[in-house]
Biotite code that builds the C-alpha atoms (Angstrom):
import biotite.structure as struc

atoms = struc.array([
    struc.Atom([-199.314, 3.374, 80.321], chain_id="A", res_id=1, res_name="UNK", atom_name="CA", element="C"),
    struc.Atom([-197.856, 1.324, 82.786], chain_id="A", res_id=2, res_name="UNK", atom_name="CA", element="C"),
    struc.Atom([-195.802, -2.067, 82.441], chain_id="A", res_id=3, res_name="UNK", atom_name="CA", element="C"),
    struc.Atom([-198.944, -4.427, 83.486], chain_id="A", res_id=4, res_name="UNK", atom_name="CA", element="C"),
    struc.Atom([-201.667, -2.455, 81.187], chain_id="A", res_id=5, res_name="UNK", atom_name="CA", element="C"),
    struc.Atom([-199.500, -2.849, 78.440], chain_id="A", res_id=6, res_name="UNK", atom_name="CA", element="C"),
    struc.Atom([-198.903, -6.599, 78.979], chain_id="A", res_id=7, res_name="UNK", atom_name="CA", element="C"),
    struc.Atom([-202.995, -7.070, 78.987], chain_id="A", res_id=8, res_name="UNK", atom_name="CA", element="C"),
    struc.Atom([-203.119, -5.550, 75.942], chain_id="A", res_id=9, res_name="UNK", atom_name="CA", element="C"),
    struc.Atom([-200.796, -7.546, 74.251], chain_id="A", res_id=10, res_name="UNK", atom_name="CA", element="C"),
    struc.Atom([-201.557, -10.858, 75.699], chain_id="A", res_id=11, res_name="UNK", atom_name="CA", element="C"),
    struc.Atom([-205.518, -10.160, 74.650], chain_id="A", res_id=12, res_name="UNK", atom_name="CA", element="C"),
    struc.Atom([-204.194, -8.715, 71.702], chain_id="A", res_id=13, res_name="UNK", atom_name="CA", element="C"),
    struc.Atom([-202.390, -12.134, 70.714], chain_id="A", res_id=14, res_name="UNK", atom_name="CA", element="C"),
    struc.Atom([-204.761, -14.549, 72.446], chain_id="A", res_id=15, res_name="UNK", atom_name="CA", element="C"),
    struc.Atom([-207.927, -12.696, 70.159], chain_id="A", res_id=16, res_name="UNK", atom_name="CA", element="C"),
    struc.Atom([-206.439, -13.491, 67.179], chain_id="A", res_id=17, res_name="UNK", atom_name="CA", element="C"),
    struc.Atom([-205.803, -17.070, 68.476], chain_id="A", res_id=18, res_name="UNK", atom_name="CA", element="C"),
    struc.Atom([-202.536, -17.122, 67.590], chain_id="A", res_id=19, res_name="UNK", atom_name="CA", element="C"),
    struc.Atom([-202.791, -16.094, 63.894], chain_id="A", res_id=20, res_name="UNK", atom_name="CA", element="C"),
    struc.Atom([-200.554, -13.698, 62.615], chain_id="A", res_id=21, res_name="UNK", atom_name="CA", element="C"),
    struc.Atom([-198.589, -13.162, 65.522], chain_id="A", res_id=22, res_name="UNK", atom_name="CA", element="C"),
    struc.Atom([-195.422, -11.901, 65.079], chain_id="A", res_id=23, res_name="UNK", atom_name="CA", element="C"),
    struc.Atom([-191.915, -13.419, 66.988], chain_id="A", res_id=24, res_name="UNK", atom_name="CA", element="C"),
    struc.Atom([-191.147, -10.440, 68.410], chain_id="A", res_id=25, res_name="UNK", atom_name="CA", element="C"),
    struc.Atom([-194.508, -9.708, 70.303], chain_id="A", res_id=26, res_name="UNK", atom_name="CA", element="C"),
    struc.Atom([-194.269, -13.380, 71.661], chain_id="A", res_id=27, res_name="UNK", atom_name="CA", element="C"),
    struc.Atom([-191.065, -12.849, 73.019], chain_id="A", res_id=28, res_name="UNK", atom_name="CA", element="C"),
    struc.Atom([-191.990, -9.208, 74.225], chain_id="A", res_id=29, res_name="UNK", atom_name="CA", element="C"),
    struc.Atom([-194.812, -11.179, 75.823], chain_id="A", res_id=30, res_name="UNK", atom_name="CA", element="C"),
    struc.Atom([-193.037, -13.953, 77.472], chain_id="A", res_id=31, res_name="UNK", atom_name="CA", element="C"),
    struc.Atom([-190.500, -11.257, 79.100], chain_id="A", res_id=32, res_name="UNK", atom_name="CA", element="C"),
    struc.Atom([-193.167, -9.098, 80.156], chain_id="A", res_id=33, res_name="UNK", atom_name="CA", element="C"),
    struc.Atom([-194.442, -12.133, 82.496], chain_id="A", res_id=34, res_name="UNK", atom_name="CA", element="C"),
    struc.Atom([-190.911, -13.066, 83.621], chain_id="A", res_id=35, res_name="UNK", atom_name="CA", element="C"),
    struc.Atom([-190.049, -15.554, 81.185], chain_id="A", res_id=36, res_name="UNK", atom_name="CA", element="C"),
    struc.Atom([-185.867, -15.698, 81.112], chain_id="A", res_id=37, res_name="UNK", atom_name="CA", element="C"),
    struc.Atom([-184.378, -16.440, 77.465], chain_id="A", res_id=38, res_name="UNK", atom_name="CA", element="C"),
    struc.Atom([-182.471, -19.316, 78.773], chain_id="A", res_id=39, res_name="UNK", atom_name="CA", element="C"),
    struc.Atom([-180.865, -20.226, 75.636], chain_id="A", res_id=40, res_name="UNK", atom_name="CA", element="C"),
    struc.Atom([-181.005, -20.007, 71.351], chain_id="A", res_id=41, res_name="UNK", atom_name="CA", element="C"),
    struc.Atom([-180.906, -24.020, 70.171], chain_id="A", res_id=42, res_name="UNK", atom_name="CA", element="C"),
    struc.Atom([-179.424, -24.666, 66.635], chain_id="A", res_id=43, res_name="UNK", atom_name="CA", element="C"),
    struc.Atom([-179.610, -20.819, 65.867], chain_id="A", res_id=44, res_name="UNK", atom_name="CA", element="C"),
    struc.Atom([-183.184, -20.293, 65.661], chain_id="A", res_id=45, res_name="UNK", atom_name="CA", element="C"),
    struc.Atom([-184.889, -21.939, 68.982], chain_id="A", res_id=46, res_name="UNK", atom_name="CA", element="C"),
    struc.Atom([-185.244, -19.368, 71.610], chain_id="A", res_id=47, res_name="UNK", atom_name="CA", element="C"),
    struc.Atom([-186.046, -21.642, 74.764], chain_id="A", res_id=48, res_name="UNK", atom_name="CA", element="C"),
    struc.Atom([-187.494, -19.465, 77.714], chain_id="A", res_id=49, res_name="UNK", atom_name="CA", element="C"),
    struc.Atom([-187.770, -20.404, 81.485], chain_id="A", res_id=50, res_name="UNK", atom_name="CA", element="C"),
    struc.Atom([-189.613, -19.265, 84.120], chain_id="A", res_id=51, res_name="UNK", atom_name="CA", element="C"),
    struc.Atom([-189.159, -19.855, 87.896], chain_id="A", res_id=52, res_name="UNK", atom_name="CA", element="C"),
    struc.Atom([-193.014, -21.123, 88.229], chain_id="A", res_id=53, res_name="UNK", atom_name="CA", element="C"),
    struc.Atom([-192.829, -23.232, 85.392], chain_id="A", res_id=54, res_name="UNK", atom_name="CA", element="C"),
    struc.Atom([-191.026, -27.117, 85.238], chain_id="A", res_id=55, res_name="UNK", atom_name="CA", element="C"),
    struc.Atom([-190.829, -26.948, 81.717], chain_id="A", res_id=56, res_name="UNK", atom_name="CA", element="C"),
    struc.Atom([-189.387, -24.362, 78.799], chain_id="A", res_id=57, res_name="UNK", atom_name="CA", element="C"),
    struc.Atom([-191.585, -22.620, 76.097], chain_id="A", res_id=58, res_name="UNK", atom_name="CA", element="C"),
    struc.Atom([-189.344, -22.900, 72.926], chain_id="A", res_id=59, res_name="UNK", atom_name="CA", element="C"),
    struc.Atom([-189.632, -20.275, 70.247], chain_id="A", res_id=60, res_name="UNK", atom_name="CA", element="C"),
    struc.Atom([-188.593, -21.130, 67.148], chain_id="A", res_id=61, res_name="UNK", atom_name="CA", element="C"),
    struc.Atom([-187.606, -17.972, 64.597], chain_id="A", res_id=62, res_name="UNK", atom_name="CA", element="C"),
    struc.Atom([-189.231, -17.894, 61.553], chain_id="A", res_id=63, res_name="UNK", atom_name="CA", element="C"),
    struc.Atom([-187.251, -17.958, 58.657], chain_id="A", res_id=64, res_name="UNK", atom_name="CA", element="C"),
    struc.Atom([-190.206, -17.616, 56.042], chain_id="A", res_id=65, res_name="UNK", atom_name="CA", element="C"),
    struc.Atom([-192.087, -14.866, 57.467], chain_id="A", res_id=66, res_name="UNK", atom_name="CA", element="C"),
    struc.Atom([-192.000, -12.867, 60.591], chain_id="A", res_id=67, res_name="UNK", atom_name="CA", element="C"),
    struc.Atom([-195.043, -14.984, 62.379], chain_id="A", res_id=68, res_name="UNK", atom_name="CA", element="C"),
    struc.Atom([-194.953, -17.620, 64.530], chain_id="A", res_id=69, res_name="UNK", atom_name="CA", element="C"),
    struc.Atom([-196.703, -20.975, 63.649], chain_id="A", res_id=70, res_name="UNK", atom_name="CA", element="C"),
    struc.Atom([-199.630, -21.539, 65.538], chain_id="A", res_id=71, res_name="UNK", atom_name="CA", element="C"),
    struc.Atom([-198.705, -24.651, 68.095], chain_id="A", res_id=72, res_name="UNK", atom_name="CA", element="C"),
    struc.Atom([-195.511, -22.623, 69.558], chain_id="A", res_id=73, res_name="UNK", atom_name="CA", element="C"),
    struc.Atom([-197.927, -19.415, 69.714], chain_id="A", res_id=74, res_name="UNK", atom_name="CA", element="C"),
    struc.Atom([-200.435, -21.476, 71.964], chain_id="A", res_id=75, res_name="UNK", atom_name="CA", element="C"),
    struc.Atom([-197.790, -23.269, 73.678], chain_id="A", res_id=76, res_name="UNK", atom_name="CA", element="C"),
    struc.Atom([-196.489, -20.231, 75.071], chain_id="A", res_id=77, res_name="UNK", atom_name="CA", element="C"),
    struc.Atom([-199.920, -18.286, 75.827], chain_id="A", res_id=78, res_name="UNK", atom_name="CA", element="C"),
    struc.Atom([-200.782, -22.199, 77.783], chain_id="A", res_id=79, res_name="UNK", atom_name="CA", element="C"),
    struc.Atom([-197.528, -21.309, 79.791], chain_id="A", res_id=80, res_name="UNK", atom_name="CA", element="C"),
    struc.Atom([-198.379, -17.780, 80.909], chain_id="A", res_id=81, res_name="UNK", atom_name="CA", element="C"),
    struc.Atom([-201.535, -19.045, 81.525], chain_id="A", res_id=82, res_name="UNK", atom_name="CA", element="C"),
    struc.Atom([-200.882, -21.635, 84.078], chain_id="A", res_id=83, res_name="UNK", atom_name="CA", element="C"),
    struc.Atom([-197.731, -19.371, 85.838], chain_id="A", res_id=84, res_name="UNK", atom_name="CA", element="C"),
    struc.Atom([-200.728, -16.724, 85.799], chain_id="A", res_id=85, res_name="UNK", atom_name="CA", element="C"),
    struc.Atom([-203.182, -19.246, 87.596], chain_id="A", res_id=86, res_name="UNK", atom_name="CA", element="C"),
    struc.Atom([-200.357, -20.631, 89.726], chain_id="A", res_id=87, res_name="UNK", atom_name="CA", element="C"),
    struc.Atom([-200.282, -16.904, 91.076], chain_id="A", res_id=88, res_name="UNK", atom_name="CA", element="C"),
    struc.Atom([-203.307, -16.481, 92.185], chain_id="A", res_id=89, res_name="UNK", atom_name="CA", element="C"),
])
């Protein structure tokens, strides 16, 4: 399976379940498989990511409850890749 198959599935993986259950890690997994930099961890538990398309960041913050990621920061982040996805083309 190659690096851009497996990126499509997990971005239509994440964006089907409209950002329910979606765990921290696969966010992250799917920011860095679109070229999204960790540019920094804020106050221990903010992940901030950058991308060289994008003006602003896409901040992650680590659960501390469970292992999902609340909703807003989920969309957020798939509105990002998104618009560095339609910038591309």
């Amino acid at each position: 399976m190659t690096i851009s198959s497996r990126r499509q599935k997990l971005y239509e993986k994440i964006s089907n379940k409209r950002c329910k259950n979606v765990r921290f890690k696969d966010i992250c997994a799917l920011l860095e498989m679109y070229d999204w930099v960790l540019d920094r961890i804020a106050r221990n538990s903010h992940y901030i990511y950058v991308h060289q398309d994008y003006e602003g960041i896409v901040n992650i913050p680590r659960p501390h409850d469970s292992p999902n990621v609340k909703l807003p920061y989920c969309r957020n982040a798939l509105r990002a890749i998104q618009e560095v996805m339609n910038d591309d083309e």
